[in-house]
C-alpha positions as CSV (number, residue, x, y, z in Angstrom):
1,X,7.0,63.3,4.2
2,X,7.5,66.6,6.7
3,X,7.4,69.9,4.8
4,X,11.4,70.1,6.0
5,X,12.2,67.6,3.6
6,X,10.2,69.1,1.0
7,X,11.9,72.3,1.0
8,X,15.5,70.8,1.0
9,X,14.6,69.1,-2.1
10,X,13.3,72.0,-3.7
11,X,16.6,73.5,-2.5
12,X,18.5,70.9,-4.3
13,X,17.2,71.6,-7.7
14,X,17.4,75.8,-7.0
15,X,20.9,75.1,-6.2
16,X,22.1,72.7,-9.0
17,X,24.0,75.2,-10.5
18,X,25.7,75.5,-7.3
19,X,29.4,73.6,-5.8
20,X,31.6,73.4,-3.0
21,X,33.3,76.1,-4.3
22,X,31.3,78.7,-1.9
23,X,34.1,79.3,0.8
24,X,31.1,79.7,3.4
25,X,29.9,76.3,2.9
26,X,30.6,72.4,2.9
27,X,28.3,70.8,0.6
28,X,27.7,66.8,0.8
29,X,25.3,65.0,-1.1
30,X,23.0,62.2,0.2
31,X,21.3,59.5,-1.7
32,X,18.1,57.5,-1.0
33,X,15.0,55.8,-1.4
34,X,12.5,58.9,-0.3
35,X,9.6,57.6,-2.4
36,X,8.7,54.2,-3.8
37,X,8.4,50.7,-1.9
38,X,10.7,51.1,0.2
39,X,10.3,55.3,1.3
40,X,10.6,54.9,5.2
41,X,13.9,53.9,4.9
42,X,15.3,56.8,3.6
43,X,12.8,59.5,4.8
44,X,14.3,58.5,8.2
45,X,17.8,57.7,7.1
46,X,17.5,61.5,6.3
47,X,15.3,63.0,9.4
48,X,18.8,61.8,11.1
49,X,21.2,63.2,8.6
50,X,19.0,66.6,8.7
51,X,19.5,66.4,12.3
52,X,23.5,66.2,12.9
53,X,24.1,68.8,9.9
54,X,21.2,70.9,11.9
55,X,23.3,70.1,15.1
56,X,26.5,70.9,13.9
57,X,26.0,73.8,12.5
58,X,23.9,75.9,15.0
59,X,27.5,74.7,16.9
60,X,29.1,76.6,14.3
61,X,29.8,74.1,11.8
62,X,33.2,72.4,10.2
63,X,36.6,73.8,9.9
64,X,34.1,77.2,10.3
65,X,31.9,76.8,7.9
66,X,27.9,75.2,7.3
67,X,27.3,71.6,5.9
68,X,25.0,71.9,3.5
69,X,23.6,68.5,2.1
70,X,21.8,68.0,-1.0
71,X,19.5,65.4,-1.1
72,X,18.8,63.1,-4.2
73,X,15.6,60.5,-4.5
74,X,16.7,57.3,-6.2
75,X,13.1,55.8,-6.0
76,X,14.0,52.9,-4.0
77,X,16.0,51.5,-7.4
78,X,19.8,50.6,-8.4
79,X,19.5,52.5,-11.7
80,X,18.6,55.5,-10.2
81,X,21.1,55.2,-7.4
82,X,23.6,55.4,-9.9
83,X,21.9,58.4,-12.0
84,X,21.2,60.2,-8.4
85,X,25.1,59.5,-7.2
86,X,26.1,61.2,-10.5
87,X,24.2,64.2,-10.6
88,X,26.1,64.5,-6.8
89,X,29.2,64.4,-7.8
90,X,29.7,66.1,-11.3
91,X,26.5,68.8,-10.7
92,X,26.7,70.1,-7.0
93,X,30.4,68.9,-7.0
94,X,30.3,67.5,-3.1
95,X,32.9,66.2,-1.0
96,X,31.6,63.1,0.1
97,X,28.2,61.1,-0.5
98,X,26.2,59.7,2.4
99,X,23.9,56.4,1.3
100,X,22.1,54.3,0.5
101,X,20.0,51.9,3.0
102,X,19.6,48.8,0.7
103,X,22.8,47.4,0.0
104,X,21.5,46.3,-4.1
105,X,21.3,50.3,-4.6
106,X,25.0,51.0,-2.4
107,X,26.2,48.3,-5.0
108,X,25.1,50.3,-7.8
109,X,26.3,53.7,-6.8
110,X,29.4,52.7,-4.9
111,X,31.3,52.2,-8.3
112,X,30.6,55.9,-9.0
113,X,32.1,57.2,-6.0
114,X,35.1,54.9,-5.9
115,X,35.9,56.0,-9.9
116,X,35.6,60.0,-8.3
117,X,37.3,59.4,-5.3
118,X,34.5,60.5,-2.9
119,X,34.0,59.1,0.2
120,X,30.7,57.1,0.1
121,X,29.6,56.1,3.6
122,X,26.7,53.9,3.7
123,X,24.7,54.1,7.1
124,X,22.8,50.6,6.5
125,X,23.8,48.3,3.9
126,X,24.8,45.2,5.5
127,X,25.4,43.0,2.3
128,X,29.5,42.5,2.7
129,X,29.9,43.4,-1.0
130,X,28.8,47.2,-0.8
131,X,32.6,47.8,0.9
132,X,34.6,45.1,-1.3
133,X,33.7,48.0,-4.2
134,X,37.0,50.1,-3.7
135,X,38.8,52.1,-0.5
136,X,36.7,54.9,-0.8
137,X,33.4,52.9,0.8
138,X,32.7,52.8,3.8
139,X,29.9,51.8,6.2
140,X,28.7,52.5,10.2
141,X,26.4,49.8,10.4
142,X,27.4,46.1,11.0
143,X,27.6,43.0,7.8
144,X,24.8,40.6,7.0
145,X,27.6,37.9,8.5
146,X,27.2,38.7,11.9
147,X,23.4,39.6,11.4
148,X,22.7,36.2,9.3
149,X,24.7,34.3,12.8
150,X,23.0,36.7,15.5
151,X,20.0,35.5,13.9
152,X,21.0,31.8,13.9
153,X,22.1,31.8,17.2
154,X,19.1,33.1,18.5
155,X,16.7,30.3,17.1
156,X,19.0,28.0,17.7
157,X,19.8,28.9,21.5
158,X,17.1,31.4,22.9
159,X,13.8,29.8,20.8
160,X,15.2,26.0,21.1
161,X,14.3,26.2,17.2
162,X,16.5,22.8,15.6
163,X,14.6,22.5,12.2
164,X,13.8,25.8,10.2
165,X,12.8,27.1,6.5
166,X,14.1,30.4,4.7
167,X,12.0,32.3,2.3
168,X,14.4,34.2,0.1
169,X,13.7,37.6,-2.0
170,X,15.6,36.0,-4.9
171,X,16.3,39.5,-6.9
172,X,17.7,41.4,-3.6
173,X,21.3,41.3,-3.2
174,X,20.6,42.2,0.6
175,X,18.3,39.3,1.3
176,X,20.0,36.5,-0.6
177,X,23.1,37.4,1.0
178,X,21.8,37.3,4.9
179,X,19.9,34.0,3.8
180,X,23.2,32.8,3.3
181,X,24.7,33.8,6.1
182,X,21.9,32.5,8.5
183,X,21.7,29.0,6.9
184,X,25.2,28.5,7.1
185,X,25.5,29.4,11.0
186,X,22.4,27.7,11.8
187,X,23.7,24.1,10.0
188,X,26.7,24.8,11.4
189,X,25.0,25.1,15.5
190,X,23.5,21.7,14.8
191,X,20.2,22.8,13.1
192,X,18.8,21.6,9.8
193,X,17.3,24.0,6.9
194,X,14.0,21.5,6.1
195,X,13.0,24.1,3.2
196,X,13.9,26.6,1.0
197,X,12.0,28.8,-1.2
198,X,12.0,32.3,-3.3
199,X,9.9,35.4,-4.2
200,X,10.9,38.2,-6.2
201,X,10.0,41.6,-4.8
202,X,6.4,43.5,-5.6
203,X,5.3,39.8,-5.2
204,X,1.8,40.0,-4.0
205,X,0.7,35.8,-3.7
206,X,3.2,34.5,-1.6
207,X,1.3,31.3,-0.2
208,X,2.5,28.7,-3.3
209,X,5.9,28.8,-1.3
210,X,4.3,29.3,2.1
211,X,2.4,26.0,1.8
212,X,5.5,24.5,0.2
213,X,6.8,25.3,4.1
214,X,4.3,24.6,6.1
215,X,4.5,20.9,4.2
216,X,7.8,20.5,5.9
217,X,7.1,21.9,9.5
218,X,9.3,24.5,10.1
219,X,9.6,25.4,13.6
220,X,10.4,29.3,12.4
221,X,10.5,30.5,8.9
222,X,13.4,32.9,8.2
223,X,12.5,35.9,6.2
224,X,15.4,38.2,5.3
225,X,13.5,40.7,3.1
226,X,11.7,44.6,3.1
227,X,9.2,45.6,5.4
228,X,7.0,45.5,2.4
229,X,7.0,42.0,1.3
230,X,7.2,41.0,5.1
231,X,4.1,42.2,6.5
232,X,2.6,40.3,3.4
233,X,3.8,37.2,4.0
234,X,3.4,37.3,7.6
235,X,-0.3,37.9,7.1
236,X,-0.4,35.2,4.5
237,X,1.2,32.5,6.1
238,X,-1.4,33.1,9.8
239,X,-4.1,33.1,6.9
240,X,-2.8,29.7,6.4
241,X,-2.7,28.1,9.5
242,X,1.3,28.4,10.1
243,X,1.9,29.6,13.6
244,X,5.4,29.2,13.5
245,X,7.2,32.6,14.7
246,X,8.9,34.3,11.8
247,X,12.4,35.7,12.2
248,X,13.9,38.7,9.7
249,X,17.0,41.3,10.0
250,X,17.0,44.8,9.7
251,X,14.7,45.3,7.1
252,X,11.8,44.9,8.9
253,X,12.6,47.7,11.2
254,X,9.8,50.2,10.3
255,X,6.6,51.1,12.1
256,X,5.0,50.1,8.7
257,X,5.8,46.5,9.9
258,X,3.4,46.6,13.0
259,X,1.0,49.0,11.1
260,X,0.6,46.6,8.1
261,X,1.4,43.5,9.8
262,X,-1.1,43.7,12.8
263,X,-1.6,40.7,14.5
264,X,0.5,38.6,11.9
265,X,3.3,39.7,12.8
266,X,2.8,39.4,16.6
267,X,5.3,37.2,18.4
268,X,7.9,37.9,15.4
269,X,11.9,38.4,16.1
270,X,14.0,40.6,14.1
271,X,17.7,41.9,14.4
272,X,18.8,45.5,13.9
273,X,21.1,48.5,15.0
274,X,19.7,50.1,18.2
275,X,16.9,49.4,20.5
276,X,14.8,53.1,21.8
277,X,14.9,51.3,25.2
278,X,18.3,51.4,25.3
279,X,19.0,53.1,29.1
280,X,22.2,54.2,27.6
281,X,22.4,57.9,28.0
282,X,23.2,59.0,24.0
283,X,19.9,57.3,23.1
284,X,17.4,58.7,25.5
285,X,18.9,61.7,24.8
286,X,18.9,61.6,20.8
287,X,15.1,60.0,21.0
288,X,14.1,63.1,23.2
289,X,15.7,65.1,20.3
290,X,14.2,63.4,17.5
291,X,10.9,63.4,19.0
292,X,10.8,66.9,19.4
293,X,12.2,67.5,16.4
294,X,9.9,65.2,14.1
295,X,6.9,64.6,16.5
296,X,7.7,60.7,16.3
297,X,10.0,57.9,17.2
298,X,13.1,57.0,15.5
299,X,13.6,53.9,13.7
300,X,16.9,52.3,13.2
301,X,17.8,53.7,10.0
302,X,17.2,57.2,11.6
303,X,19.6,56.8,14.3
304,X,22.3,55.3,11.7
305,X,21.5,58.2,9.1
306,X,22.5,60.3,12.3
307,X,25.5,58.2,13.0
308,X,26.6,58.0,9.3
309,X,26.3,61.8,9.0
310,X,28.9,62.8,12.2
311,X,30.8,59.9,11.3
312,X,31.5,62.3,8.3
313,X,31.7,65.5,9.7
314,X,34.2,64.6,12.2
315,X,36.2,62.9,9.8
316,X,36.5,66.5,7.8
317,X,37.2,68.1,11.7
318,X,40.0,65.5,11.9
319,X,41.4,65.9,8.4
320,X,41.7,69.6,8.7
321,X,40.3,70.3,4.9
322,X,37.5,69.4,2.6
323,X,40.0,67.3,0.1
324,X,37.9,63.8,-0.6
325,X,41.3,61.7,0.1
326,X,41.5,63.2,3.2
327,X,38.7,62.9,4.2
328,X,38.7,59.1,2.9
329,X,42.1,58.5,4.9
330,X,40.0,59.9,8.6
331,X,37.1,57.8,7.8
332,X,39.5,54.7,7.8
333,X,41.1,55.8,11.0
334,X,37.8,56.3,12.8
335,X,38.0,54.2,16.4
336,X,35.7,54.1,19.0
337,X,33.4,57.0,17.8
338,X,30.4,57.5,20.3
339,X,27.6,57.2,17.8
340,X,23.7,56.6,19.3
341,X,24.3,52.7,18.1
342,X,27.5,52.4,20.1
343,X,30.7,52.6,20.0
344,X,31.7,52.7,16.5
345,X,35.2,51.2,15.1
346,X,36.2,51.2,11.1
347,X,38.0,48.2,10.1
348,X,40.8,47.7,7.9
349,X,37.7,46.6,5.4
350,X,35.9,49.9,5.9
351,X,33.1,47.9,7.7
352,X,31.5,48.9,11.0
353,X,32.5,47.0,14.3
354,X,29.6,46.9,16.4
355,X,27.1,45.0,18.2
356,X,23.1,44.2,17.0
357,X,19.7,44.0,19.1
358,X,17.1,41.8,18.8
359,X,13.2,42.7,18.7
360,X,10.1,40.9,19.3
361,X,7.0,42.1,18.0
362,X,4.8,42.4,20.7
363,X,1.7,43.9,22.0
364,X,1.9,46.4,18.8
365,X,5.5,47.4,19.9
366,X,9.0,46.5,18.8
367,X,10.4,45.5,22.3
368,X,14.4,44.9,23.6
369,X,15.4,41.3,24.1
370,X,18.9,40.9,24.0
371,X,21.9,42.7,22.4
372,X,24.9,40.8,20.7
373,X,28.2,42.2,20.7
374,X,30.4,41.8,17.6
């Protein structure tokens, strides 16, 4: 974790005393996994939110005054989402709550906010249910329903696959839910689900269920879990003798995935949010920013943490004031923002209309092989 991220932490607790009442200041709170199993996620969901507020205010700021965010670690778990969206809200008093990544932790928290009215705006849960909590929610990334058919599409069309399996994180309300989604589509295309099976996450054995697949002759397993358990499985199942290619969504898309995956996860597919060889000119240009910035590439849920984040603060430019409802009744009208993911449209469901990419693992890289528009 870079020392910037350190300090703003540190900040958070010397300023819990501390509310939006400071006339100089707009203070918004973010929410995430920055340690435990899943700590990419949010240390780059926030390297992107650090970023626009960093952005925005050496412009000058909002309505003339600094964002300040305050940052809270949930630990990668739902309870603590909640805990961590509490402290936000009736401690530092903020406007509006950016968060989480995982849609079983948005679940958790978006309650919270919708009971407060505070605008929650979740840069990468996909699970449809994280909205369906109340009009406050919102989202800027697309729903496991397009992701679960992108995916389902593409074995079916682009890898001729007509007979696969799905290994399920059975506790993950993310995973479950884009399992779904991608069985449904694929059946529905003409293909045939041959096997099903389930882990539960912090699972360390997985090949009981993998040779329960490789029994049936999958012609691509479909994995629709963390980076975490993926890179185990995937290392697992080549130990085994299964050289099917395995298929996942967005939550593979961290650098641990080629790091701890190696050669297991070589020839791999996964959908997600933007692609860095994307010629478009807003991603070259945030990449060069983010690179000198952090010293590293961003991943996915870095450029949506940056999307998320000026989603927000030119939803407060457009409402005029820091009130939460209006800044709740901007985010809804939000059309055809130019975020670093796209073009970026809010729905009458608060969801995110835009298109996905899909990677293949190879050569130690995550490389471009088609985007899918919504």
């Amino acid at each position: 974790m870079k020392s910037s991220l350190s300090l703003l932490i540190l900040g958070a607790l010397i300023l819990s005393g501390c509310n939006s009442s400071n006339n100089n200041e707009i203070v918004v709170g973010e929410y995430g996994s920055l340690t435990g199993s899943t700590a990419t996620f949010g240390q780059s969901t926030h390297k992107g939110v650090e970023l626009a507020a960093s952005e925005i205010n050496n412009r000058g700021g909002v309505l003339g005054k600094k964002i300040r965010v305050i940052v809270e670690d949930d630990q990668g778990k739902p309870e603590q989402a909640t805990s961590a969206v509490l402290k936000l809200i009736q401690r530092d008093r903020v406007i509006a709550v950016l968060g989480e990544v995982a849609s079983s932790r948005s679940i958790a928290a978006a309650p919270i906010c919708q009971q407060n009215k505070i605008p929650m705006i979740s840069p990468a849960s996909t699970n449809p249910a994280v909205t369906e909590k109340g009009d406050y929610i919102f989202r800027t990334c697309f729903i496991d329903p397009f992701q679960g058919a992108v995916m389902a599409k593409f074995a079916f069309d682009n890898l001729k696959v007509h007979n696969a399996a799905v290994l399920t994180d059975r506790k993950n309300d993310y995973s479950v839910g884009l399992a779904q989604f991608f069985k449904e589509k694929f059946k529905e295309l003409g293909g045939t689900i041959v096997a099903e099976e389930a882990y539960q996450a912090d699972d360390k054995e997985f090949k009981p269920q993998l040779n329960n697949l490789r029994a049936k002759n999958p012609e691509a397993i479909f994995v629709p879990g963390y980076y975490t358990d993926c890179t185990l499985i995937a290392r697992q199942a080549r130990e085994l003798g299964i050289h099917a290619p395995l298929l996942g969504g967005d939550g593979w898309d961290s650098e641990v995935t080629i790091k701890n995956g190696g050669t297991a996860v070589e020839g791999c597919y996964f959908s997600t949010h933007y692609s860095q060889d994307d010629p478009r000119p807003e991603v070259k240009d945030f990449v060069a920013k983010f690179n000198q910035t952090y010293k590293e590439t961003p991943d996915s849920m870095a450029v949506l943490g940056y999307d998320a984040a000026n989603i927000l603060f030119n939803a407060i430019a457009q409402a005029g004031s820091t009130d939460p409802q209006a800044i709740r009744d901007a985010l809804a009208k939000t059309k055809d923002f130019p975020g670093v993911t796209g073009k970026i449209t809010i729905d009458e469901h608060r969801n995110a209309q835009k298109g996905a990419v899909v990677l293949k693992i190879e050569h130690g890289k995550f490389n471009f092989v088609q985007l899918v528009s919504p």
